[in-house]
N, C-alpha and C positions, 0 to 999 in steps of 0.2 A: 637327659638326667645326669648329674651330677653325686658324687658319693660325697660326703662332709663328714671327718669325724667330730664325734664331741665324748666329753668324758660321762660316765654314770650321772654324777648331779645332774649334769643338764640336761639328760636325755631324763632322769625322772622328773624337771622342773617341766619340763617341755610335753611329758606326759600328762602331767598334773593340770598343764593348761589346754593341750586339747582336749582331755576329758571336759570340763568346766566348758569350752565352747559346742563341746557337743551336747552336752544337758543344754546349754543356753539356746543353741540351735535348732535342737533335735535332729539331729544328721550326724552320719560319720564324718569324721573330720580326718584329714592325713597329716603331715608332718609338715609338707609343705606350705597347704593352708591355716596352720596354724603357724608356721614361720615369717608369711606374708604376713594376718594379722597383726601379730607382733613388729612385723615392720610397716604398716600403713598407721599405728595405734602410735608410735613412736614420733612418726613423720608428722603427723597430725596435731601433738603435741607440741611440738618448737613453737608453731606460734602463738599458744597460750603462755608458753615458757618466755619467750622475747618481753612479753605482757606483763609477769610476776615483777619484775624488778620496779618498774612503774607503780607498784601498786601504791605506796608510800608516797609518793608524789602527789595523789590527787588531793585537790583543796577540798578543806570541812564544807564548801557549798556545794560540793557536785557529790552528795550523798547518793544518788541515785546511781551513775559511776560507779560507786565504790559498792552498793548495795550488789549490782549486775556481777562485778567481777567475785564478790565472796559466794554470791548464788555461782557461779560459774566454777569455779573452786572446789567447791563441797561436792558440787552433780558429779565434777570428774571424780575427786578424791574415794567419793561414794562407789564408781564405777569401776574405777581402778580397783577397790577393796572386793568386790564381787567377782571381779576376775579372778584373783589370785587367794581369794580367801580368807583376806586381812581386813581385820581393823582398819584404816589409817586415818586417825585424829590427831 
């Protein structure tokens, strides 16, 4: 085990999100598992992120392309919002 300091904010930010995974869970959750989350949730995203900048590129005929990535988009944006509590439109 390791000791890490962090300041007040983060440690209530960081509060805020293990509770929220433990209501999603139903289980206790510790500091560490939710410090994993947060880095597997991260890691996991680059390659949707790699992906955004494309998006503009694809041609008016590959609608369905474009359809997949805005449905792809929204699920996460949707989920991200459910973690943390936010809107994000």
């Amino acid at each position: 085990m390791t000791t890490i300091q962090i300041d007040e904010e983060t440690k209530r930010r960081l509060l805020e999100i293990s509770g929220l995974l433990q209501i999603q869970l139903k289980k206790n959750i510790t500091f560490n598992e939710t410090i994993k989350y947060l880095i597997d949730n991260l890691e996991g995203q680059k390659g949707l992120q790699d992906l955004i900048p494309l998006f503009g590129f694809l041609k008016a005929e590959n609608q369905e392309a474009r359809r997949l990535l805005t449905e792809l988009r929204t699920k996460e944006e949707e989920r991200l919002g459910r973690l943390t509590g936010k809107s994000r439109s």
